[in-house]
C-alpha positions in Angstrom: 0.0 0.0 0.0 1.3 3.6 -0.9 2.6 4.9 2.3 0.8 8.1 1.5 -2.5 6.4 2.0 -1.7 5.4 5.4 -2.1 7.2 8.9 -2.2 4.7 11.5 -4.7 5.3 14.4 -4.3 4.1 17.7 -6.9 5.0 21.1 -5.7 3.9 24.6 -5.5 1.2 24.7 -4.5 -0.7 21.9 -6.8 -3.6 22.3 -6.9 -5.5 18.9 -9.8 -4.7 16.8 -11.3 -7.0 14.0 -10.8 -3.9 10.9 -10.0 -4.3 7.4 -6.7 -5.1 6.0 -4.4 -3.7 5.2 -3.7 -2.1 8.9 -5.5 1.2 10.5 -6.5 -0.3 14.3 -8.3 2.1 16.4 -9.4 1.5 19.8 -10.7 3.3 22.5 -9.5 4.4 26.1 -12.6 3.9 27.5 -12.4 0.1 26.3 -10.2 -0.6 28.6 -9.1 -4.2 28.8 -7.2 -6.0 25.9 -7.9 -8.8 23.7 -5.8 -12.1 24.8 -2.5 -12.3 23.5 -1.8 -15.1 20.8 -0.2 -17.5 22.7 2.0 -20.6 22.1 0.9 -22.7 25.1 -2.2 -22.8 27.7 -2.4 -18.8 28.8 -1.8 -17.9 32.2 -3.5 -14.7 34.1 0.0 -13.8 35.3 1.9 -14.0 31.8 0.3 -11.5 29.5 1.1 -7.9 27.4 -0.3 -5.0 28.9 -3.6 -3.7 27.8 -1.7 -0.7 26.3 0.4 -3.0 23.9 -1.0 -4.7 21.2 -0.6 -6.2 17.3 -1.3 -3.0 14.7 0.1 -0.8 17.1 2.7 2.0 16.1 6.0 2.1 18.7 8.0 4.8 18.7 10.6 5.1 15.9 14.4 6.0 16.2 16.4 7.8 17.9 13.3 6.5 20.1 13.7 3.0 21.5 10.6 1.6 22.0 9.3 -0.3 25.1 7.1 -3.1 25.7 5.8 -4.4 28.9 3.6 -6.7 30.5 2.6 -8.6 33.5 4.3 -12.0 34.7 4.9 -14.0 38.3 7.0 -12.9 40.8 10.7 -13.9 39.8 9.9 -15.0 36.5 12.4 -14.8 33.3 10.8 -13.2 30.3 13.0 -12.6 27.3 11.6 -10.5 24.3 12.9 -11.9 20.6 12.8 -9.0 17.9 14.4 -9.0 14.4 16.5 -11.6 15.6 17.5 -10.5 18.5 17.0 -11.9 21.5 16.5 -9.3 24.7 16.2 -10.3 28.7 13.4 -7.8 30.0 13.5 -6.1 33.0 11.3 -7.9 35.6 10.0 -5.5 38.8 7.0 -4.7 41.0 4.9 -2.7 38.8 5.1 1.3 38.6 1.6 1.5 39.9 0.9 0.6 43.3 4.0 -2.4 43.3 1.4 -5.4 44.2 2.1 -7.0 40.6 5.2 -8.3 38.7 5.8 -6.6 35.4 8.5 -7.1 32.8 9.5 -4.5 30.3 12.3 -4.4 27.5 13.5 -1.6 25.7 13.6 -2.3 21.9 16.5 -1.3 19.4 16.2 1.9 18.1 13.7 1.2 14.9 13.5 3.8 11.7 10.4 5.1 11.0 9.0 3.1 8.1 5.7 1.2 6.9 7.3 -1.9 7.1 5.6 -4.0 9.5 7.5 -6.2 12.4 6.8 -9.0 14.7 8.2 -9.6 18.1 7.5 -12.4 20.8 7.9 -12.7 24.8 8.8 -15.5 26.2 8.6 -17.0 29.5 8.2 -20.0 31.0 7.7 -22.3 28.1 4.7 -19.9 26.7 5.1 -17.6 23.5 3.4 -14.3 23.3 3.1 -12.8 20.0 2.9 -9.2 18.2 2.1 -8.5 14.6 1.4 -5.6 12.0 3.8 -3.5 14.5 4.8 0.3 12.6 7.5 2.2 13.6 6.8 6.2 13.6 5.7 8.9 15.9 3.2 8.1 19.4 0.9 11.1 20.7 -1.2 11.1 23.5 -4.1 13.4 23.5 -5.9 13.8 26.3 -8.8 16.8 28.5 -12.0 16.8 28.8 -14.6 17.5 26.6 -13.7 19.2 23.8 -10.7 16.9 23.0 -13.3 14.0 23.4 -15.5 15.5 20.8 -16.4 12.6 18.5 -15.9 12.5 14.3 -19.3 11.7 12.9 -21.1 14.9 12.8 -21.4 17.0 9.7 -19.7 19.8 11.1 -16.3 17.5 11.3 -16.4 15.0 9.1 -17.3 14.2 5.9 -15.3 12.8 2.7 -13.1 16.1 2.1 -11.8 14.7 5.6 -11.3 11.6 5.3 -13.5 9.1 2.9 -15.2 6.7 4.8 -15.5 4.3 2.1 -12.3 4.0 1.5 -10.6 0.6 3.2 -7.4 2.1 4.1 -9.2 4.2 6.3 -10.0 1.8 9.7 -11.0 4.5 11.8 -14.4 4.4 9.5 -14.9 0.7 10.4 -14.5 1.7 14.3 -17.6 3.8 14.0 -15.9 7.0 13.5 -15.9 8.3 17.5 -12.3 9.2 17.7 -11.6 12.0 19.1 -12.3 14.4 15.9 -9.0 17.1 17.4 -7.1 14.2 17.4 -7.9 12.7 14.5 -7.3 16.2 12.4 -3.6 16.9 14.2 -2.9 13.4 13.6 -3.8 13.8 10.1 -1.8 17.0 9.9 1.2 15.8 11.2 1.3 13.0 8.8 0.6 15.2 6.3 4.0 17.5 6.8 6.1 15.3 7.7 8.8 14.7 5.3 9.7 11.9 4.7 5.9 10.5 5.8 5.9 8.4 8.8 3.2 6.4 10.7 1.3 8.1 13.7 0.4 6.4 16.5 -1.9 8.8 18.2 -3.7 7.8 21.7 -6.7 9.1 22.5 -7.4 9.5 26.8 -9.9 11.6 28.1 -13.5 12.3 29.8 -15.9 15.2 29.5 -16.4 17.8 32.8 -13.0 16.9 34.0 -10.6 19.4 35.6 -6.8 19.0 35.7 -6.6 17.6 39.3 -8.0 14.9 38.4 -5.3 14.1 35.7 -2.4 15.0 37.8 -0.7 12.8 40.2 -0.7 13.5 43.9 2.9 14.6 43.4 2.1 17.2 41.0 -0.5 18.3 43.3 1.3 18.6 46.3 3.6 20.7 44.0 0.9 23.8 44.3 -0.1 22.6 48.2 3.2 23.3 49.7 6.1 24.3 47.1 4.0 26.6 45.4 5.9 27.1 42.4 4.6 29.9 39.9 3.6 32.3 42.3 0.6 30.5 43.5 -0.5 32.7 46.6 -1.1 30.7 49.9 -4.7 32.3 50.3 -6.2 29.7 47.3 -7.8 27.0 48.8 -8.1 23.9 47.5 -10.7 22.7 44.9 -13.5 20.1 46.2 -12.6 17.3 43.6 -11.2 13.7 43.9 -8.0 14.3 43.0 -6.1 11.8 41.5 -8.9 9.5 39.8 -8.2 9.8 35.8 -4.5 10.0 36.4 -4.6 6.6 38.1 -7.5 4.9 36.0 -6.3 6.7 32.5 -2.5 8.0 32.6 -1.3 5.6 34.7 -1.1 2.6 32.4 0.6 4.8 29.3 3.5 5.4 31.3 5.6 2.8 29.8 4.9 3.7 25.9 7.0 5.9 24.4 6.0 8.8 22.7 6.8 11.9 20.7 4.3 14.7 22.5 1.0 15.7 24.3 -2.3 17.4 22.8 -4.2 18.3 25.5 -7.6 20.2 25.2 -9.1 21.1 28.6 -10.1 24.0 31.2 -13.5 24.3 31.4 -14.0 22.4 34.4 -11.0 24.6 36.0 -12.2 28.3 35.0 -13.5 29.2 38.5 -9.9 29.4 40.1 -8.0 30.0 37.3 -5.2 31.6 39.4 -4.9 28.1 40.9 -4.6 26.4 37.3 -2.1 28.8 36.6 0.1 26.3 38.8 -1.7 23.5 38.7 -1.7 23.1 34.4 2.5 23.9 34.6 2.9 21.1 37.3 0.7 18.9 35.6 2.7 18.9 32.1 6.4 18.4 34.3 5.6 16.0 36.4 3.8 14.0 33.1 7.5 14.4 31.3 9.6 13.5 34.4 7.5 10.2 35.2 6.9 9.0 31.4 11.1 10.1 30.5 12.1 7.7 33.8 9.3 5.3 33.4 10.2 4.3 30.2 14.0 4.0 31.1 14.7 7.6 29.5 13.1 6.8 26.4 10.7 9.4 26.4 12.7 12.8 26.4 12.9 14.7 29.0 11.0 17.6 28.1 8.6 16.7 25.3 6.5 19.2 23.0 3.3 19.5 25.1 0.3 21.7 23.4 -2.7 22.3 23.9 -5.8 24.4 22.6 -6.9 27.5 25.0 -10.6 28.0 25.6 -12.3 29.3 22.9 -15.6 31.9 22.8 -18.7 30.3 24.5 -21.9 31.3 26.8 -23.4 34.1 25.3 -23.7 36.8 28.3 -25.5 39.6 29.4 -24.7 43.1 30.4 -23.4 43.5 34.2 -25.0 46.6 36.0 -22.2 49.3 36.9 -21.3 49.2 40.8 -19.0 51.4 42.9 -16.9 49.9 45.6 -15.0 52.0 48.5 -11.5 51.1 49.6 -10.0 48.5 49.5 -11.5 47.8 46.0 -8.7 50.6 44.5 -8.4 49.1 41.0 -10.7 48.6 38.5 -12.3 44.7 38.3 -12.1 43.0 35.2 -15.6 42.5 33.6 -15.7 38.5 31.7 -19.4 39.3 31.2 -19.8 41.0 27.7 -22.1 40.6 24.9 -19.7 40.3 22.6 -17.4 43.0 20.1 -20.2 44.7 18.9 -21.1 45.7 22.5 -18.2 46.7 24.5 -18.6 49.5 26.2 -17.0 51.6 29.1 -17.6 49.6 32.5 -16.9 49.8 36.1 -17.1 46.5 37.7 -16.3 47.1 41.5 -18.2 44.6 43.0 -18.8 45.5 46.6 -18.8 41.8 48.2 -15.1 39.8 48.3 -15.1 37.4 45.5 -16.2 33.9 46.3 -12.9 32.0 45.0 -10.4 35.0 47.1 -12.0 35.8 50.3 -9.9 39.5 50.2 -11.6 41.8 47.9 -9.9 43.2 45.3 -6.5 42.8 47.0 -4.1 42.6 44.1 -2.3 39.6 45.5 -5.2 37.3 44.9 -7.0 38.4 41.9 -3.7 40.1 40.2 -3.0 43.8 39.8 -5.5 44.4 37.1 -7.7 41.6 38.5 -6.6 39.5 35.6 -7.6 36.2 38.0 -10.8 37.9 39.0 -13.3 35.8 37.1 -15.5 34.6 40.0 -16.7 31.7 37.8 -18.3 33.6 35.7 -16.1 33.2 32.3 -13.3 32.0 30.6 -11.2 35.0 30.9 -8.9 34.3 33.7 -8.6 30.3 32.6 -7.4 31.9 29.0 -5.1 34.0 30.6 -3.3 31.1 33.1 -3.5 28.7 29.7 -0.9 31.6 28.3 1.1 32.0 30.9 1.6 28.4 31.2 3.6 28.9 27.4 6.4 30.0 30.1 7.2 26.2 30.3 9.9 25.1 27.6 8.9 23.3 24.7 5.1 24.3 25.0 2.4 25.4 22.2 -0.9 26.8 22.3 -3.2 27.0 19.0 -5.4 30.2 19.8 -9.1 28.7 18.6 -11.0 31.8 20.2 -12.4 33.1 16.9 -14.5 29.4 16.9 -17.7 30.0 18.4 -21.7 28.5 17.8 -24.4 30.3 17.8 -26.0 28.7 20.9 -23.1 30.0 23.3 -21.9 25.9 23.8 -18.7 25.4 24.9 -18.1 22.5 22.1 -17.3 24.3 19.2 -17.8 21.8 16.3 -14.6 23.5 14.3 -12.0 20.9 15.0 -9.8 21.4 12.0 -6.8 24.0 13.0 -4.3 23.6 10.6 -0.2 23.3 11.2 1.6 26.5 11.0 4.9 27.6 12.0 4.1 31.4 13.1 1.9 32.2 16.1 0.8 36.0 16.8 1.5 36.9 19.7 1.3 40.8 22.0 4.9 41.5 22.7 4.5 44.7 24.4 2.1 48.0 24.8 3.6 51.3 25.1 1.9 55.2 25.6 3.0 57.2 22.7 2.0 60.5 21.8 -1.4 60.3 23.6 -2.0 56.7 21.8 -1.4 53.5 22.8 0.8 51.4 20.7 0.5 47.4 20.7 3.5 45.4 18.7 2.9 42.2 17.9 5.1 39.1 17.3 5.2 35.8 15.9 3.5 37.0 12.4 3.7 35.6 8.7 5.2 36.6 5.7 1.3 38.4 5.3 2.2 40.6 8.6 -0.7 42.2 10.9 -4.2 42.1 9.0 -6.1 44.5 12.0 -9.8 45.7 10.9 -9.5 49.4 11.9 -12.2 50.7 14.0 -13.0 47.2 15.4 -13.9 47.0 19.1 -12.0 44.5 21.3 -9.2 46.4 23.2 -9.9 48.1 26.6 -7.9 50.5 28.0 -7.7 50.8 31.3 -7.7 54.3 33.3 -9.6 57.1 35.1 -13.4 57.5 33.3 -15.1 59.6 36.3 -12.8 61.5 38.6 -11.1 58.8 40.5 -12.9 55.9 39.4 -11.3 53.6 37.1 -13.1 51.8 34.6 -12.0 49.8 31.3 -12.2 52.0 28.6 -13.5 50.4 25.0 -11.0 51.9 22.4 -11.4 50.7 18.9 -8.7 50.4 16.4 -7.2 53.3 15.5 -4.7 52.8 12.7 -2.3 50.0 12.1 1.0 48.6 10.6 2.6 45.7 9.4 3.4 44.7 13.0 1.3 46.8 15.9 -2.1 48.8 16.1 -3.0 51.9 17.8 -5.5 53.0 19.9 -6.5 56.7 20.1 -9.5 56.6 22.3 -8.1 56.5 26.1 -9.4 57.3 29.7 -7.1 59.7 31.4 -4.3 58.3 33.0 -3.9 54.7 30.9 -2.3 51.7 33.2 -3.2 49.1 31.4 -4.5 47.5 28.1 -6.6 44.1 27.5 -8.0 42.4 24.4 -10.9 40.2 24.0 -11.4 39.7 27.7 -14.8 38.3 27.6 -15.9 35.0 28.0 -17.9 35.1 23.8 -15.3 37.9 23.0 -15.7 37.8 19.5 -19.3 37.3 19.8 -21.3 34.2 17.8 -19.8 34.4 14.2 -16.9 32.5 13.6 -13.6 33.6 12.1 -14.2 37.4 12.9 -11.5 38.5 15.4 -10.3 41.8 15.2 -6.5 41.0 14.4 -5.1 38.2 12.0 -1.9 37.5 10.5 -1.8 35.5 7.3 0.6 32.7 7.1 0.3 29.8 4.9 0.1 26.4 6.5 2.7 24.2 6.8 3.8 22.3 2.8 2.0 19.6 2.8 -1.0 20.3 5.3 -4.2 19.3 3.6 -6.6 22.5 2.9 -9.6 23.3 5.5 -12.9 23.1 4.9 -13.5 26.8 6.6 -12.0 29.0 4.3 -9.9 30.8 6.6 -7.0 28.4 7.2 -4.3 30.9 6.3 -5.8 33.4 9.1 -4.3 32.8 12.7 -6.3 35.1 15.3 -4.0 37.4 17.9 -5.1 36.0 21.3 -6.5 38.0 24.2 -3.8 39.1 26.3 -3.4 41.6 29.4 -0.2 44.5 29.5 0.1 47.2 31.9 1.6 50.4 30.1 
């Protein structure tokens, strides 16, 4: 088969499936357990490949070594025989909770390739046996609802995508409820990779989730008493079972190599988004440190991790203006708008101490400009945290804000970002000659496209005498790399852009600032006409 045809699809975990030649397996995550092994002799409970290894499968390609692993007795010998060679597996208590034996065996580094291989573990007289095994690149991708957003609905699937009738295609004979993010930067990446290489792509993940639960207790203890990233002692802790998916859905992937994470995930965290503003950044370390050691350094150390930010959801309606007295001294951020087309000046003092603070508007907790102060009500402060967490090496964020639906869901249906090697981004606001100037980084060979007179920047400053408020100031003029803003409050501090929860309000692909970059060679065209147009993303910078 044309290796062009081919992009191999795996789900945790990789139980076999009955598909159609000539090899696309797909399985799910949430169909846990594995198919028995093919074995030589009478099967045992104890001797067996773990249900996250299994025939189809695509391992990790060089400089990668691959690992497999499985289960066996206490002081067994298992030897694993690939290409001819023969290689004595590690045999331990297992990296979960130690009550079980496991063996594992690092394979020999193995080029990428569509040639397919066949290994065997042996132990005790009994044969265990892998077939159709590809060689390429292994991601995980993993959140809550949004990432678990299924192919199969018009808005994200249909034959431009991928042709369902077509036999090399095995995810159609699954039933088509992959993860449809997934499937599309699965796709992608196939697509641009040069030469072309199997992908392995894992899907793990469960709606109304928040990031506690996929974190380990050591991650979590991370934020309880080392409190790195500035996380202020005052947060308390969130009333969930901390713990659960990272045991029932991380745990077991541990041992497979793999290239990177794709994570898509927040909403369930956007009510203390100062706290996820540690927790996300301890999450994604402690993941690398325990899948680089538990696959013998195989994994690297700090692997690309990604993720999507939230994007514009739950259309909302106007907040009342309030005055506060002291100790409320700065102006509260406002993640309550009706959208671009209805920003307007506001003062939102509130005169009761926010639910997830318990001290006002003291900066410490909600931030200087009260960029944390979201009181559950919107995405604003979770977008922000989600940006700040780029402070991590080797991160990426694809900005999706300019995706919204008409009924205010959170589930956007557009689940097709394409692969591009720019990403706009604010690198700085100034006060110039009465004017604010914004530069922007990150841009194509197309530069800033900025729709002058658009709403979406606030300004923030004195509106009333001493009251501060934030300021709407449309777009005043603009260059190849920065827009201006002419409309200010007296004494500017700050600047903020989309800060609302549906900041662009219900139509899609109409954010104030683009930049035009072509996608990556080789990425395959989206369906949404706009796939050249990456949106700037909302960001916060005093002056």
């Amino acid at each position: 088969m044309p290796p062009t045809e081919l992009l191999l699809l795996l789900s945790a975990a990789p139980a076999v499936t009955t598909v159609a030649p000539p090899a696309v397996t797909t399985t799910d995550m949430h169909d846990w357990l594995p198919a028995p092994p093919v074995s030589s002799g009478a099967a045992t409970a104890a001797f067996r490949f773990a249900a996250a290894v299994g025939s189809g499968m695509v391992l990790a390609a060089a400089p990668k070594q691959a690992v497999v692993w499985g289960f066996c007795e206490a002081g067994a010998s298992v030897d694993v025989v690939f290409r001819g060679q023969t290689i004595r597996a590690t045999v331990a208590p297992d990296h979960a909770t130690g009550a079980s034996t496991t063996w594992r065996a690092l394979l020999p580094a193995t080029g990428a390739s569509f040639e397919k291989h066949s290994l065997e573990a042996r132990s005790g007289g009994r044969t265990l046996r892998l077939s159709d095994v590809l060689f390429g690149e292994v991601w995980v991708c993993s959140g809550q609802s949004n990432m678990q957003y299924p192919l199969g609905t018009p808005t994200c699937w249909n034959a431009t995508n991928v042709n369902c009738s077509n036999p090399h295609t095995k995810q159609c004979s699954f039933g088509c409820r992959f993860s449809a993010t997934c499937w599309f930067f699965g796709r992608d990446l196939y697509s641009v990779l040069s030469p072309t290489v199997p992908i392995g792509l894992i899907e793990s993940d469960v709606g109304g989730t928040p990031d506690e639960h996929w974190s380990s207790p050591d991650a979590i203890r991370a934020c309880d008493i080392a409190r790195p990233w500035g996380m202020p002692t005052t947060l308390s802790r969130p009333s969930t079972v901390d713990s659960v998916l990272w045991n029932a859905m991380v745990v077991g992937l541990l041992r497979t190599t793999i290239s990177g994470v794709a994570w898509y995930q927040g909403e369930n965290n956007a009510a203390e988004p100062r706290r996820y503003s540690c927790s996300f950044p301890a999450m994604i370390e402690d993941w690398r440190a325990k899948w680089h050691a538990l696959t013998d350094n195989a994994t690297a150390r700090h692997f690309p991790f990604g993720w999507a930010p939230l994007q514009c959801a739950g259309l909302s309606a106007p907040q009342p203006t309030v005055q506060c007295a002291s100790p409320c001294d700065q102006a509260q951020l406002n993640s309550d708008g009706t959208g671009r087309q209805d920003y307007t000046n506001r003062t939102f003092n509130p005169p009761h101490p926010p639910a997830n603070c318990g001290r006002g508007c003291a900066p410490a907790c909600s931030g200087e400009y009260h960029e944390w102060g979201d009181y559950g009500n919107g995405f604003t402060g979770l977008r922000y945290a989600q940006s700040a967490a780029l402070r991590v090496r080797n991160t990426f964020q694809a900005v999706i804000i300019d995706t919204p639906v008409a009924s205010g869901s959170i589930h956007s249906p557009f689940k097709q970002p394409e692969l591009h090697a720019v990403d706009p981004i604010a690198t700085g606001a100034v006060l110039r000659a009465g004017a604010v100037e914004i530069s922007v980084g990150g841009l194509g060979r197309g530069g800033l496209m900025a729709e002058i007179g658009a709403r979406g920047f606030e300004v923030l400053g004195n509106c009333s005498g001493p009251t501060l408020c934030w300021m709407s100031s449309p777009i005043s003029a603009a260059s190849a790399d920065a827009v201006t803003l002419s409309a200010l409050p007296a004494q500017p501090q700050a600047v903020r852009y989309l800060w609302y929860i549906d900041a662009v309000g219900v139509h899609p692909f109409r954010a104030p600032i683009y930049t035009k970059a072509l996608p990556l060679p080789g990425a395959p065209g989206i369906k949404y006409g706009n796939g050249e147009l990456l949106p700037l993303g909302p960001f916060l910078l005093p002056l």
